[in-house]
SEVEXMAR-394454 format. One line per 10 residues: number of its first residue (from 0); their letters; for each residue x negated, y, z of N, C-alpha, C. Coordinates in Angstrom, 1 decimal. Atoms other than C-alpha are relative to their C-alpha. Layout:
% SEVEXMAR-394454
NUM) A) X,Y,Z,X,Y,Z,X,Y,Z | ...
% end
This chain:
% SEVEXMAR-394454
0) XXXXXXXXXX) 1.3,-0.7,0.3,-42.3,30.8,2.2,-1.2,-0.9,0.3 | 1.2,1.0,-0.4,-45.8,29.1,1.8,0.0,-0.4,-1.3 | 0.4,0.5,0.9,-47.5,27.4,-0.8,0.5,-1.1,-0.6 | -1.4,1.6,0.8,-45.7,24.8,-3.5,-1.2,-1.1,-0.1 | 0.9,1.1,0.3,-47.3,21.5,-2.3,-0.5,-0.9,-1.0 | 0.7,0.8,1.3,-49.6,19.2,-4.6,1.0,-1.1,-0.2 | -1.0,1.2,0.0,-47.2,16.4,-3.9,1.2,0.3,-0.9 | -0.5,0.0,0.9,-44.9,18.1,-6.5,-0.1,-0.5,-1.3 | 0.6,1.2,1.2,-47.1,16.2,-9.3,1.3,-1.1,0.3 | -0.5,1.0,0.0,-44.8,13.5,-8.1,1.3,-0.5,-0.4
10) XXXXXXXXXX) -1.2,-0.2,0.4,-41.7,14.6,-9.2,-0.3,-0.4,-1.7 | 0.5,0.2,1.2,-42.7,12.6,-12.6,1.3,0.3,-1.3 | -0.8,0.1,0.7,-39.2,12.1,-13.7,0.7,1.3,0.1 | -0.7,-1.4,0.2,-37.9,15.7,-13.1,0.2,0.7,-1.3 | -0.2,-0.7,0.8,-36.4,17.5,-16.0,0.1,1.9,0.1 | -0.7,-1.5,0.3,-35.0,21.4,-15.0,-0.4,-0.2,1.6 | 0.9,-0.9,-1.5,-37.2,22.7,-11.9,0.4,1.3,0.3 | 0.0,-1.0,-0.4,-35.7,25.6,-10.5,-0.6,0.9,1.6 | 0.8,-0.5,-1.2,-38.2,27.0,-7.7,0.1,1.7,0.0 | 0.0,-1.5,-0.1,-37.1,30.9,-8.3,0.3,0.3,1.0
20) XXXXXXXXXX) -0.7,-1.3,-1.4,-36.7,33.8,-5.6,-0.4,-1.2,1.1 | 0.6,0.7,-0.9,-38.7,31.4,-3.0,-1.1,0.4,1.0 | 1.0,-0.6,-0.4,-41.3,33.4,-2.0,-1.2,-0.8,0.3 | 1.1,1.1,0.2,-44.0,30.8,-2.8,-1.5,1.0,0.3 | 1.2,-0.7,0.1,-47.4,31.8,-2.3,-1.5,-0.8,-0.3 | 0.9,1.0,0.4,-50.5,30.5,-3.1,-0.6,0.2,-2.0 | -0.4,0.3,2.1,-51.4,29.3,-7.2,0.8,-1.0,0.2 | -1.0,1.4,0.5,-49.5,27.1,-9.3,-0.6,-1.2,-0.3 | 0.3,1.2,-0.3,-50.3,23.7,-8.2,-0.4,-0.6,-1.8 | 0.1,0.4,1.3,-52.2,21.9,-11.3,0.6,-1.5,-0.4
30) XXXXXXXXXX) -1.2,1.4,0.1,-50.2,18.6,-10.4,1.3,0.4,-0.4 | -1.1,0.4,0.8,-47.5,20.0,-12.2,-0.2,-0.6,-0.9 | 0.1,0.7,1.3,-48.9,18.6,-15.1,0.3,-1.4,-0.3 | -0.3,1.4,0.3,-48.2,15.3,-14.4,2.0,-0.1,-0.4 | -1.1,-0.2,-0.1,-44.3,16.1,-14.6,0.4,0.0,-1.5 | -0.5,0.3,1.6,-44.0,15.2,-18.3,1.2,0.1,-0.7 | -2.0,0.7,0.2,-40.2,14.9,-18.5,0.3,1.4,-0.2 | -0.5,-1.3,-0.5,-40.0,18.7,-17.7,0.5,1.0,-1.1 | -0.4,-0.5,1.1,-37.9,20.5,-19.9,0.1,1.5,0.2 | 0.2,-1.0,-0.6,-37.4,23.4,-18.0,-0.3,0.8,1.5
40) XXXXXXXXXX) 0.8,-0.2,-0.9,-39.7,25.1,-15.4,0.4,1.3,0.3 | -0.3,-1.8,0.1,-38.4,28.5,-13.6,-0.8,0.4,1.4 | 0.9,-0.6,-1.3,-40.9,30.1,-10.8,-0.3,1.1,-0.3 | -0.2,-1.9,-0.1,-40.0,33.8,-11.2,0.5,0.6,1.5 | -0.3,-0.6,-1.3,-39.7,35.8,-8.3,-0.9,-0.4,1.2 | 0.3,0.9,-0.9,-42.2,33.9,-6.0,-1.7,1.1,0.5 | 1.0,-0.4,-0.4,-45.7,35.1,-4.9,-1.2,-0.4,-0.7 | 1.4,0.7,0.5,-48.1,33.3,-7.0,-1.0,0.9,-0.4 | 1.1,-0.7,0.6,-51.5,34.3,-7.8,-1.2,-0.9,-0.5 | 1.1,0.7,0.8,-54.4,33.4,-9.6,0.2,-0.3,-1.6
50) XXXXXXXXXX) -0.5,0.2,0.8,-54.3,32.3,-12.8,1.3,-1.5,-0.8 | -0.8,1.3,0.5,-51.9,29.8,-15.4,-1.2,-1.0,0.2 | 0.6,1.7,-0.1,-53.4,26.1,-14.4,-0.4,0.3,-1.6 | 0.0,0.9,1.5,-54.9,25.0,-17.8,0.2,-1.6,0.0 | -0.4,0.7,0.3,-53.7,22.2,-16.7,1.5,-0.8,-0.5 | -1.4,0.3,0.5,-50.1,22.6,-17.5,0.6,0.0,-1.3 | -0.4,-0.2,1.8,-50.9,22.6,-21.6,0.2,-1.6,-0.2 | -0.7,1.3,0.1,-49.4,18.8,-20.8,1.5,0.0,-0.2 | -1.3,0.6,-0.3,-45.9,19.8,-20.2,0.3,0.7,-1.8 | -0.6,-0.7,1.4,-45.5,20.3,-24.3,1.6,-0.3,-0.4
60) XXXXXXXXXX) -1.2,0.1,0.4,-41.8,19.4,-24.3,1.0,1.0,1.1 | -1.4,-1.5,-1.3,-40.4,22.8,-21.6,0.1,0.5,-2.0 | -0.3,-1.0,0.6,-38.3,24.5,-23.4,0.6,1.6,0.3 | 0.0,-1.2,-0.9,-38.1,27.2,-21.2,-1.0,0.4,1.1 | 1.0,-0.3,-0.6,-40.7,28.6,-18.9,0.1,1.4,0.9 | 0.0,-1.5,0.0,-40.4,31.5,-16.8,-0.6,0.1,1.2 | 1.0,-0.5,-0.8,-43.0,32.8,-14.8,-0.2,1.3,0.8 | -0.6,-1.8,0.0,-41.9,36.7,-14.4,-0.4,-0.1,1.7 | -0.1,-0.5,-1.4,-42.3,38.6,-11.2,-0.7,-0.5,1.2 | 0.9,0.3,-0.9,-45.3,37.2,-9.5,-1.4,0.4,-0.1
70) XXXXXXXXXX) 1.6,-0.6,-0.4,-49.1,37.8,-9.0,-0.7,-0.5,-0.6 | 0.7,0.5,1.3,-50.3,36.4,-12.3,-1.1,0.4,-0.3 | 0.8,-0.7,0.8,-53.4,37.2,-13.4,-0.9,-0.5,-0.8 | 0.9,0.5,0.9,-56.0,36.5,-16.1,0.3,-0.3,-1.5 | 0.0,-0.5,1.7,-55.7,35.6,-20.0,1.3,-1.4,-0.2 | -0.5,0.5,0.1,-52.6,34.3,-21.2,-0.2,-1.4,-0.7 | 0.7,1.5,0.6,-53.4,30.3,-22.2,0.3,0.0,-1.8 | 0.0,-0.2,1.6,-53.7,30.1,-26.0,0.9,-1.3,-0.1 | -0.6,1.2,-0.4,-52.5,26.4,-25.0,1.8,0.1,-0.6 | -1.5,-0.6,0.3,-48.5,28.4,-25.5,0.0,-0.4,-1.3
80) XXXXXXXXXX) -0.9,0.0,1.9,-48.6,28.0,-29.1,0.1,-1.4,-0.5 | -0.2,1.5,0.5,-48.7,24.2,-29.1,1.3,-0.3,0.4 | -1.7,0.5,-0.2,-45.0,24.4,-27.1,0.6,0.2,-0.9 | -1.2,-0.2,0.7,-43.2,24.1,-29.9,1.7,-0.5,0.1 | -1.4,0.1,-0.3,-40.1,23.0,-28.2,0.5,1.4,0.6 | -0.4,-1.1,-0.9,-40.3,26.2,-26.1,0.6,1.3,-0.8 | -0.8,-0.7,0.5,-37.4,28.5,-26.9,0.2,1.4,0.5 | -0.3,-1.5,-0.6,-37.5,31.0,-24.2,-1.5,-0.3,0.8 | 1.4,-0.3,-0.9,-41.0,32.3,-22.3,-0.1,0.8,0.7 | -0.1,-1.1,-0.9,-41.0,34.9,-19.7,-1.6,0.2,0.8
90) XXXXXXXXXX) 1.2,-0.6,-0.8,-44.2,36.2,-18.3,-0.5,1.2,0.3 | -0.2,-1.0,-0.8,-43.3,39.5,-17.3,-0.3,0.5,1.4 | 0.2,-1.1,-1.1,-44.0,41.7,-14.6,-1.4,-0.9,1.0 | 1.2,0.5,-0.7,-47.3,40.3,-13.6,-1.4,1.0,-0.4 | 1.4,-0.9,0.3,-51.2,41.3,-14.4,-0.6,-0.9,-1.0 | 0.4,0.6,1.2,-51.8,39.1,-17.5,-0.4,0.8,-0.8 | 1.0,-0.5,1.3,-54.0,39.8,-20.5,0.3,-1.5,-0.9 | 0.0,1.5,1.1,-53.5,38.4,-23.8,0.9,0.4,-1.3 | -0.7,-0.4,0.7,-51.3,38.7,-26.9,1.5,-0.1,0.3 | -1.5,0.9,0.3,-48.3,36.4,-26.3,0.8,0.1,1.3
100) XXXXXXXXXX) -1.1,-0.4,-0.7,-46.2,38.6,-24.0,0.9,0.3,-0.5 | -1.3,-0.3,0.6,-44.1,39.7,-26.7,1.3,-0.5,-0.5 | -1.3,0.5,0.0,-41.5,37.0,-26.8,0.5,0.4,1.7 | -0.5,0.1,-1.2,-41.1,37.2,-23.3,0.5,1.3,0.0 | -0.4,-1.3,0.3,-40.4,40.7,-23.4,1.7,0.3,-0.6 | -1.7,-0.4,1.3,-37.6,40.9,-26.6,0.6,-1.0,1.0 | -1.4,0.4,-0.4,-35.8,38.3,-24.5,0.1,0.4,1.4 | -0.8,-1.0,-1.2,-36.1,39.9,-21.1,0.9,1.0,-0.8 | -0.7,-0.5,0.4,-34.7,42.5,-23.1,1.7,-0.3,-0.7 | -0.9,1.2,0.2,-32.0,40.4,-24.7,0.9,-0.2,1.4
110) XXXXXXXXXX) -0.5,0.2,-1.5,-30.9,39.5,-20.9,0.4,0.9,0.2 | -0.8,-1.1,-1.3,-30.6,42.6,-19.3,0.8,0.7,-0.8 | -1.3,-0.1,0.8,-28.3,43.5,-22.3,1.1,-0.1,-0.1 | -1.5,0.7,0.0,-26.1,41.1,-22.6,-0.2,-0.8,1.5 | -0.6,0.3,-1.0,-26.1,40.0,-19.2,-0.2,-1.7,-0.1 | -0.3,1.7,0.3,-26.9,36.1,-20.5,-1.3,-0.3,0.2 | 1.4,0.2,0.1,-29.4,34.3,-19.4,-0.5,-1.3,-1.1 | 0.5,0.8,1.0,-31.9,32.1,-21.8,0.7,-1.3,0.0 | 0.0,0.9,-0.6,-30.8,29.4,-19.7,1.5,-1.0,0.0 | -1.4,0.1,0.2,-27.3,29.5,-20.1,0.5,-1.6,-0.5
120) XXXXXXXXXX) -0.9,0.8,0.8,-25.1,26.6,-21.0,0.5,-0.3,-1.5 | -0.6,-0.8,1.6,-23.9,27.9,-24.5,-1.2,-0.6,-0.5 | 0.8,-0.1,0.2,-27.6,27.5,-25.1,-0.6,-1.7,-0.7 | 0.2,1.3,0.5,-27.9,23.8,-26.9,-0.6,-0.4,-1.5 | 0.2,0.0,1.2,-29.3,22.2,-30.0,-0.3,1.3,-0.7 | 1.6,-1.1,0.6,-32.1,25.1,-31.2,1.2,1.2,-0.2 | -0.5,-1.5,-0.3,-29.0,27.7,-30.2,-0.2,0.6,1.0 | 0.8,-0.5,-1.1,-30.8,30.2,-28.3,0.9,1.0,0.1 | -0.2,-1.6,-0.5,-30.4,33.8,-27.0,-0.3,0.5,-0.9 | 0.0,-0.9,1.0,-32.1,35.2,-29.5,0.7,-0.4,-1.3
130) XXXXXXXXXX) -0.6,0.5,0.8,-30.1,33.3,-32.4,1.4,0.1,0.0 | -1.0,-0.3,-0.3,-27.1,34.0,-30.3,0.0,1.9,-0.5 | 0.1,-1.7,-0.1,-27.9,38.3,-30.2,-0.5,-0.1,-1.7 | 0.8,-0.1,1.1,-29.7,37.8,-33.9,1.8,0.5,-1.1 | -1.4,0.1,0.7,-25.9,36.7,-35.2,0.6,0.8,-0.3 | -1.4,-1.7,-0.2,-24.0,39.9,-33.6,-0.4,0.3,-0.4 | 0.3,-0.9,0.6,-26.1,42.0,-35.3,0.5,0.2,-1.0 | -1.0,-0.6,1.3,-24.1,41.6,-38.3,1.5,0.0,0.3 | -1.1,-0.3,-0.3,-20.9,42.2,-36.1,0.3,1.0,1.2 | -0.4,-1.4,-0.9,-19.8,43.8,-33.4,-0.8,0.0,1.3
140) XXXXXXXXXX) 0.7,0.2,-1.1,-22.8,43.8,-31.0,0.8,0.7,1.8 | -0.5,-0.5,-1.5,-20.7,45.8,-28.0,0.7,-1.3,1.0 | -0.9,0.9,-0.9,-18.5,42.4,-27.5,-0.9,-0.6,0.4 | 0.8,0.6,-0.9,-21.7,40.9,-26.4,-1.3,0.4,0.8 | 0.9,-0.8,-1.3,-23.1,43.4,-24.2,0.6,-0.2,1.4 | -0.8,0.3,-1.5,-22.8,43.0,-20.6,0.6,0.9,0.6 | -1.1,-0.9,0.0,-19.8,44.8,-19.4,-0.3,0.5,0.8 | 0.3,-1.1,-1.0,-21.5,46.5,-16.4,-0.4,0.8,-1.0 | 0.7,-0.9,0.7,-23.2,48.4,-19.0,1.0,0.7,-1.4 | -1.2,-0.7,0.9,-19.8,48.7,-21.2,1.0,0.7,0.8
150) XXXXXXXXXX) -1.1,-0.7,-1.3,-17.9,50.0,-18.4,-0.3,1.0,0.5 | 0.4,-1.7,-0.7,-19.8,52.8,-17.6,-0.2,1.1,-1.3 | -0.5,-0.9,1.5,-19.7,53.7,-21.6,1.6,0.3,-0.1 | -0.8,0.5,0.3,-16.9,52.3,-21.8,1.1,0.5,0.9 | -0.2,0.0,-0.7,-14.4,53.4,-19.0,1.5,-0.5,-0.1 | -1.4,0.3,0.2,-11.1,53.2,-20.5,0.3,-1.4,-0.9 | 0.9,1.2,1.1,-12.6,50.1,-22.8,-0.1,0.6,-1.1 | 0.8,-0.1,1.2,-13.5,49.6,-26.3,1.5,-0.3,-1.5 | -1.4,0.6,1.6,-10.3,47.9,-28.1,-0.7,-0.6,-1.0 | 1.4,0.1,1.5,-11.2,46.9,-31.6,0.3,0.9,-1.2
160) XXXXXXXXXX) 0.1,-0.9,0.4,-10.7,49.9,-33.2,-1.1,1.1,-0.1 | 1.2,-0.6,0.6,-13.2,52.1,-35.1,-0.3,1.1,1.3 | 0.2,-1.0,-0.4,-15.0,54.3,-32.7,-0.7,1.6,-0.4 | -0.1,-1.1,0.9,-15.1,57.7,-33.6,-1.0,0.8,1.1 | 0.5,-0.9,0.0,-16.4,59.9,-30.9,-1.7,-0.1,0.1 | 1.9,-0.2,0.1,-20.5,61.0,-31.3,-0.6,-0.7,1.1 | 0.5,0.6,-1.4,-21.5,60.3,-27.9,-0.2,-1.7,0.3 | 0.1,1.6,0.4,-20.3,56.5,-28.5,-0.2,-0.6,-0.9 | 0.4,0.9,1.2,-21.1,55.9,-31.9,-1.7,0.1,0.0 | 1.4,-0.1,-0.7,-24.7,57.2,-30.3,-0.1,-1.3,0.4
170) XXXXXXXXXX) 0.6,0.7,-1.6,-24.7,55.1,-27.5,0.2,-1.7,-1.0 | 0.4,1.6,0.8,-23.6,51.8,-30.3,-1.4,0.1,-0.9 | 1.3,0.2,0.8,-26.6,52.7,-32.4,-1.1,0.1,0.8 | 1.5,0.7,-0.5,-29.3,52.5,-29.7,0.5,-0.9,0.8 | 0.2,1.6,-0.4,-28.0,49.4,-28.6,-0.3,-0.6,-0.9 | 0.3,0.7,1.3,-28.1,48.3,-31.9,-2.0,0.0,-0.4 | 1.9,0.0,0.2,-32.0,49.4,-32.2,-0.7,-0.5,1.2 | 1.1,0.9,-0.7,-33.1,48.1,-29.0,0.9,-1.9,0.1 | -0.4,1.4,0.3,-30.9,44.5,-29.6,-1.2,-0.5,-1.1 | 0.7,0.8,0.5,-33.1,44.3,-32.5,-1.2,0.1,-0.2
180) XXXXXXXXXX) 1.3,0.5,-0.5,-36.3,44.9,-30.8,-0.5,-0.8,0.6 | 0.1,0.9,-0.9,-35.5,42.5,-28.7,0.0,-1.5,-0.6 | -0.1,1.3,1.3,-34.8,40.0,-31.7,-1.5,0.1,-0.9 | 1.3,0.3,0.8,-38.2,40.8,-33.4,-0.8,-0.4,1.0 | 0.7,0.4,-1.2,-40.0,40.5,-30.4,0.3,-1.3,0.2 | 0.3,1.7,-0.4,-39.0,36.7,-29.7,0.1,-0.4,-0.9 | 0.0,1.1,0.8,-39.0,35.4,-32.8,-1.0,-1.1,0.0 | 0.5,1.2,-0.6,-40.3,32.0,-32.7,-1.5,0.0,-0.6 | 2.2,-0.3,0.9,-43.6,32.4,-35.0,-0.7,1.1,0.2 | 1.0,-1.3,-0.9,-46.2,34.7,-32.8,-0.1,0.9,-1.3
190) XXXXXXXXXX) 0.4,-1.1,0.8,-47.3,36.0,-36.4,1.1,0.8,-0.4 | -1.0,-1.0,0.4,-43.6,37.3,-37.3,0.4,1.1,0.8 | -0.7,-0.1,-1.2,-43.1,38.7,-33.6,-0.7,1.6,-0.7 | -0.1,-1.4,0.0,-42.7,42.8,-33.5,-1.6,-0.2,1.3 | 1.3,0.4,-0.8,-46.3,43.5,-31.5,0.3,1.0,1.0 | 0.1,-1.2,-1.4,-46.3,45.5,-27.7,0.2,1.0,-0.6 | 0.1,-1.5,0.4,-47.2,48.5,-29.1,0.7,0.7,-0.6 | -1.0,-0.8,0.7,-44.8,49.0,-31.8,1.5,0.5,0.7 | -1.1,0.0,-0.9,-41.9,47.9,-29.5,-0.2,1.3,1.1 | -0.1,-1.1,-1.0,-42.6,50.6,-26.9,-0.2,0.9,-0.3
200) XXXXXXXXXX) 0.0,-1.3,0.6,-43.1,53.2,-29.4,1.4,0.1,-0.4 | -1.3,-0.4,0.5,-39.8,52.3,-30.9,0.8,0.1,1.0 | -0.8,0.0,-1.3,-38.1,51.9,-27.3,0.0,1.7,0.6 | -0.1,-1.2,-0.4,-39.2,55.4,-26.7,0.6,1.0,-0.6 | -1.2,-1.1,0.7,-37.8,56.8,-29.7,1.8,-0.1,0.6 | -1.3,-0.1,-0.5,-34.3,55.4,-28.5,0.2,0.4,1.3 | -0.1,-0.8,-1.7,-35.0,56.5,-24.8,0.7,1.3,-0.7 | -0.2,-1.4,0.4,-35.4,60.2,-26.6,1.8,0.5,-0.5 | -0.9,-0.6,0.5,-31.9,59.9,-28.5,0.5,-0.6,0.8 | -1.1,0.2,-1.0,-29.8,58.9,-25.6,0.7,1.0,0.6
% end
């Protein structure tokens, strides 16, 4: 616990920084920026406050980012739309203002689904999470839901046999509608992305039919 020293700038040649669940406190040091190499940066869970550095619209080759679950506040950097390596963004559960929370969003969503994170292994050459969940959608999205969540549908399992009763051909069609809110929501071009507002109107309609 305590503040993530300046002397982290120094880590030049660092690629995959994992600083989560630390209980950091403080802001985020603006000597990360010198860390060029950085492909992926994870400081979720921690204490931070203040706002995003403008000085970290240096590290344009992360392709991952996640920021979630700390004391964020102020206007999300417009600087984001120049990462064009960046595949996964998380800036969740903070006090941000701004447009460009809605990828972060569809792929928290995405995660607590299927149980996978952005970060995964699997995850190589511009195959993502959402590219991975985008796929199933024209197959059998239950085989790649996370089985805590099929096991409590599910008790006796699934087989691959047609399911019949209401209750579970329910429970496949609002996975199926929030899977592919979670797919319009990160798509990779801000202007294609499903916008806040719609997403949580249509999340509510699937709440209702559950």
């Amino acid at each position: 616990m305590g503040p993530l020293p300046l002397e982290v700038g120094n880590m030049t040649q660092i690629v995959d920084a994992d600083l989560s669940d630390n209980r950091l406190t403080g802001e985020i040091p603006s000597t990360l920026s010198k860390c060029l190499m950085l492909l992926s940066l994870d400081m979720a869970g921690n204490l931070f406050e203040g706002s995003i550095p403008p000085s970290l619209r240096t590290l344009i080759g992360l392709q991952y980012l996640n920021l979630s679950r700390n004391r964020l506040s102020g206007q999300i950097p417009i600087y984001f739309q120049n990462f064009t390596m960046l595949e996964a963004l998380n800036l969740s559960f903070n006090s941000l203002e701004g447009e460009g929370d809605a990828c972060s969003f569809g792929i928290l969503l995405l995660e607590l689904f299927t149980g996978i994170r952005p970060t995964d292994v699997m995850f190589k050459d511009g195959w993502t999470l959402h590219e991975f969940v985008k796929t199933a959608q024209h197959k059998n999205l239950l085989k790649i839901l996370d089985h805590s969540l099929l096991s409590a549908e599910y008790p006796g399992g699934t087989g691959d046999g047609p399911i019949s009763d209401p209750d579970t051909v329910r429970f496949e069609e609002n996975v199926a509608d929030i899977m592919r809110i979670g797919v319009l929501c990160s798509v990779k071009l801000p202007n294609e992305r499903m916008d806040m507002m719609n997403a949580l109107s249509e999340l509510r309609a699937v709440e209702r039919s559950f």
